[in-house]
N, C-alpha and C positions, 0 to 999 in steps of 0.2 A: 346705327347708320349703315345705309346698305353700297356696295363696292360701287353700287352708281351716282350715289352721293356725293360721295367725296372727290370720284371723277369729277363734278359736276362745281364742287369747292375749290378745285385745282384749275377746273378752265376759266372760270369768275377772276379768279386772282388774275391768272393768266392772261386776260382780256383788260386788263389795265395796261397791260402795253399797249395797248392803241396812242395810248397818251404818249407815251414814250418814242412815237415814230417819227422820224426826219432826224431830231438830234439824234438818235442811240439808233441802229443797226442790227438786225434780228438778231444777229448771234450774242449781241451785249444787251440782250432785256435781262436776263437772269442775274445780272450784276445788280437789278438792283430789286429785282421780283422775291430772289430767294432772302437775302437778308431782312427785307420788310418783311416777310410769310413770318420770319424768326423773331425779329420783333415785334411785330404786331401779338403771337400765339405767347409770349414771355409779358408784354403790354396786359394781355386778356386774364395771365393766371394771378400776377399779380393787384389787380383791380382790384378785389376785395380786401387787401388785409395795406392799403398803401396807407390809407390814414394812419392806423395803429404804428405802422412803420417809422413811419415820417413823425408819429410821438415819442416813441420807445426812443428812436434813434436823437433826438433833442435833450433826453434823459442821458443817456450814456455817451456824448460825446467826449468825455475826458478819460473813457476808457479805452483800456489796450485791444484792438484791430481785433485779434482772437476772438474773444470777449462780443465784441459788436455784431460782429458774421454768426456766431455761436445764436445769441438772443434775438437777432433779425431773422434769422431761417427759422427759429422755432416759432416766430410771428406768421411767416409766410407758408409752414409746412413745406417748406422748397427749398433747396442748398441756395438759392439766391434772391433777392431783393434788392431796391430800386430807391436811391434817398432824392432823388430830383420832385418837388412836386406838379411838376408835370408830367402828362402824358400824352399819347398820341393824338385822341380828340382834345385836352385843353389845348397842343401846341398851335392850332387853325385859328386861337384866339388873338392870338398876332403876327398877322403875315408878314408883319414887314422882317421881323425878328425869327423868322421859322429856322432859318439854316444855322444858326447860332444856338438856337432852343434845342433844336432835335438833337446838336453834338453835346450839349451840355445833359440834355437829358438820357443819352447812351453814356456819356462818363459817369451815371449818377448810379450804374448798374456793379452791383460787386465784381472785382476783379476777374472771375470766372463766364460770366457775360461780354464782360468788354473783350475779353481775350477772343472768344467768339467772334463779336462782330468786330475788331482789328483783320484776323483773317477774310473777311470778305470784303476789306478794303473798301469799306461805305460811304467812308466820309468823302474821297474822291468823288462817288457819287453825288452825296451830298450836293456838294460845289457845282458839279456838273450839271444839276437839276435845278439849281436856286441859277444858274447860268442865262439857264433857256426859258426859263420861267415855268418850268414845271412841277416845283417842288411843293408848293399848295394841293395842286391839282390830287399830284400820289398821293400826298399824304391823307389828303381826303376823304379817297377811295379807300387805303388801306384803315384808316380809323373807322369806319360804315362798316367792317367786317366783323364777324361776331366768329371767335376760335375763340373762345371759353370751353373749358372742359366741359360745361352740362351741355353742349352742343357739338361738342368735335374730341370725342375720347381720344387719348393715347395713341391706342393703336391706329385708331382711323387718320389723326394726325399724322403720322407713321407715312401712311398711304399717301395722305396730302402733301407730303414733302416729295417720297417720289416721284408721284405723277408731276411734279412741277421741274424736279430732274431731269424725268424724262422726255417732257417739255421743249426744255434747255437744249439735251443735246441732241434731239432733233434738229433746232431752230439751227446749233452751232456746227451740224452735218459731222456728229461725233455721233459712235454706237453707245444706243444709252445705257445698254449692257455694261458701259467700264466703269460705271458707277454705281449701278442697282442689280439685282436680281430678282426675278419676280415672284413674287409670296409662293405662287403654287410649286416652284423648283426648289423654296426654300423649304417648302413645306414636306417634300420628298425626298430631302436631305435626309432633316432634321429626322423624321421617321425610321428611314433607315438606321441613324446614327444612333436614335437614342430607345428605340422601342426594344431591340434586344437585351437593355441596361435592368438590370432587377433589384438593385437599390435602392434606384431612384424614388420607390414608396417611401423609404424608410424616414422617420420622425427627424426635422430639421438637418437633413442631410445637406453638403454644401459642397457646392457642384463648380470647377471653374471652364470656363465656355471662352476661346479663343480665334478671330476671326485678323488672318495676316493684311488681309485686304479689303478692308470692313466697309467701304465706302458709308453710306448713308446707313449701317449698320443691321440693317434689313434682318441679316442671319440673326444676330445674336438676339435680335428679338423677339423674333420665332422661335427660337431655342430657349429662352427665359421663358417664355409665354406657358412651350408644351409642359417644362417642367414644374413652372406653377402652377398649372391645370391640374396634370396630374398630381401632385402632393403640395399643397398651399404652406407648409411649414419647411418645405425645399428651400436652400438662400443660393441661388445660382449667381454667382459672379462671374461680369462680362467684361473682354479686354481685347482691345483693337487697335489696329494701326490704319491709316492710309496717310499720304503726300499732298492729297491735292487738298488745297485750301477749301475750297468751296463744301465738298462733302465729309469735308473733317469736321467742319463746323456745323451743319445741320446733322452727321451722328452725336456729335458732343453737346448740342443743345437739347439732340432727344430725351439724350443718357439723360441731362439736368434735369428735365420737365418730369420725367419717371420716375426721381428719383435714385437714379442707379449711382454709382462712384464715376463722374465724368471724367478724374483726372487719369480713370483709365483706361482709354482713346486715346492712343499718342499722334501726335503730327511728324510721319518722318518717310522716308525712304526706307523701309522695311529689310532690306536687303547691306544696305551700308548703315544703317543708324538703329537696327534693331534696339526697339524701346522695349523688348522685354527678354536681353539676354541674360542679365544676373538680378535676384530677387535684393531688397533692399541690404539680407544678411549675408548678400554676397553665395548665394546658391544657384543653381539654374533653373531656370524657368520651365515648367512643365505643367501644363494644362490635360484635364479631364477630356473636354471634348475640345476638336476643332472642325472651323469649315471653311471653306471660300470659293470664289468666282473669280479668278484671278485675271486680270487682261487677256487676253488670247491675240495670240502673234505679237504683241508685243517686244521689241529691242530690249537686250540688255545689256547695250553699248556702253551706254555712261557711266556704269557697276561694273562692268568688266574688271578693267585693272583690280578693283575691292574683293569681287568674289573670287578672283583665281587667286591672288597672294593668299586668302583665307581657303581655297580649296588646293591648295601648294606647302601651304606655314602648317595648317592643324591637319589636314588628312580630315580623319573619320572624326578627330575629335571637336571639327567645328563642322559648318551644315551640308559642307560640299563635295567632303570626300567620294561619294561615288563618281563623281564628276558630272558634266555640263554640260547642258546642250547646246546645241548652236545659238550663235549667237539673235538670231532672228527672233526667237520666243521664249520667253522666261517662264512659260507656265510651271516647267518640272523642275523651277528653283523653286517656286513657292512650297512645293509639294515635298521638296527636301528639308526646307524650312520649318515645315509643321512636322517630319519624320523627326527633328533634333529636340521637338520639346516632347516627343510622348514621353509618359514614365513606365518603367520596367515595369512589366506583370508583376513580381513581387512588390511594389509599391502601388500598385493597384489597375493600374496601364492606363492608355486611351485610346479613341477613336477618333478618325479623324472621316470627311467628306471634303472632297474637292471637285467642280464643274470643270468638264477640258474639252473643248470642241475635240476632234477625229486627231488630231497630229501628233501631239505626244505621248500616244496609244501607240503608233505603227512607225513612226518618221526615224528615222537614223539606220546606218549600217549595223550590222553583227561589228560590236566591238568598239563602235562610235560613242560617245557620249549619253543620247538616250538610249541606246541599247544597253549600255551597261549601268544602267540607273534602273531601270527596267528589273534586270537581271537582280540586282542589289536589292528592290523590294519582294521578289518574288523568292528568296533565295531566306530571307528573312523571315516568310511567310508574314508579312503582312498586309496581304490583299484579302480581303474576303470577296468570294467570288459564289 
């Protein structure tokens, strides 16, 4: 499928808000454009293996939850599956019951689904659309879409969710930058970071790939991508955080659809709730490669009090000790953040890549905050230049 395609699959969906006008407000089409793209493309992969599903699952209902998820995903090829027997085109079979049907048939989705569409707070929608009398109409449109894998790969998927992103925060007069980054920046990364690397041939070699601010997960998939191109017996493991709800959940539904480990995508404040400071044995966390696009100009007001007690209490031995920059832009926390998981050259080290508009390049005094963060990477010699 070629990058004008999918353009072309993103403004389609997109153009279903026409429906949507008078009740919902440009900047709130996305509430319910992005969760339907999610369900509809989970609706599509699922299709083929529902009946066997919905047998298997008749069979082992007196067995232990484990067990059920275990023999359901070996049915679907997919860490998830769907025990409702309906779906998107059967629910149009009765409209009087649709708004009822559609929340029973998203609860019918294994708990890794729901948790998904929980975060995009749908069912409000829901309500809100069976309100106005629209909720046939959507549903309509989005069941007449065909996101089946033999028509919409992965990757191009990939693409379909951000251009519908970036969609969004246009419409919401938000930079669509705080949530995506664009393939070809990712791609200039990921080259720099990983083409120097001479292992990375080597037979089943296994790679962890770490992304602070992963939004719609964009990096780590370009980074999975180059490394399985380059050697297909590579097992690259991908692991991410972001806060905002909305692109938490179209990364974590990618992860699902790919196949990757989703539960490692965490939902948090990366800065105060770091989901990957100690490993489950109680070690610390340190990744092979990292990258990010981290907000630019961004406050980091509401962390304040968190990160100074933490750059105050541990010093060098938690993320802050070089110290801090002003408070107006968090970019060079991030970049401390990802300097605390590299591992020691003798345990084999890492690389990291980070995007930073011009200011926490030049911005601070001799002796201020970014100055002496500055100084602390360069002093370390960890810049490649």
């Amino acid at each position: 499928m070629s990058a004008e395609t999918h353009a072309q699959i993103a403004s389609f969906i997109w153009s279903i808000c026409n429906l949507l006008r008078g009740p919902y407000k440009r900047n709130e089409y996305r509430k319910v454009i992005l969760p339907l793209t999610v369900l509809r493309r989970f609706d599509c992969i699922l299709a083929p293996t529902k009946a066997a599903v919905l047998k298997e699952h008749a069979a082992l209902k007196a067995k232990p939850e484990n067990i059920i998820r275990h023999k359901l995903s070996q049915i679907t090829e997919h860490p998830f599956y769907n025990l409702s027997k309906l779906d998107l085109p059967r629910l149009l079979d009765d409209p009087n019951q649709l708004a009822p049907n559609l929340n029973s048939y998203i609860n019918g989705f294994s708990p890794n689904v729901r948790a998904i569409m929980e975060r995009f707070d749908f069912g409000t929608q829901i309500a809100r659309m069976a309100e106005k009398d629209l909720l046939y109409l959507v549903i309509k449109r989005f069941a007449s879409i065909d996101l089946t894998p033999a028509r919409v790969d992965n990757v191009q998927m990939g693409y379909v969710f951000e251009e519908l992103i970036r969609i969004g925060a246009e419409q919401s007069n938000e930079e669509a930058g705080e949530h995506f980054t664009p393939r070809e920046v990712i791609r200039l990364m990921v080259n720099l970071l990983l083409s120097p690397e001479k292992d990375l041939a080597r037979s089943h070699i296994v790679k962890t790939i770490y992304d602070p601010a992963c939004g719609t997960g964009g990096m780590l998939s370009v980074s999975e991508r180059y490394i399985s191109d380059l050697n297909a017996d590579a097992q690259p493991k991908l692991f991410g955080q972001d806060w905002n709800d909305e692109v938490w959940a179209v990364c974590k539904s990618d992860m699902l659809i790919k196949g990757e480990d989703a539960d490692n995508i965490i939902l948090g404040d990366t800065f105060t709730k770091d989901g990957f400071d100690r490993t489950p044995d109680g070690k610390k966390w340190t990744f092979d490669y990292m990258l990010a696009n981290p907000p630019f100009g961004v406050e980091w007001k509401q962390q304040q009090r968190y990160i100074e007690q933490e750059r105050d209490s541990l010093g060098f031995g938690g993320r802050f000790g070089a110290g801090t920059p002003r408070v107006n832009d968090g970019a060079l926390l991030f970049l401390q953040h990802m300097l605390a998981k590299m591992r020691a050259p003798q345990d084999g080290g890492s690389r990291l890549a980070i995007v930073f508009n011009g200011s926490p390049l030049f911005t601070g005094d001799a002796g201020g905050g970014e100055s002496e963060i500055r100084r602390w990477i360069i002093e370390n010699d960890w810049l490649e230049a």
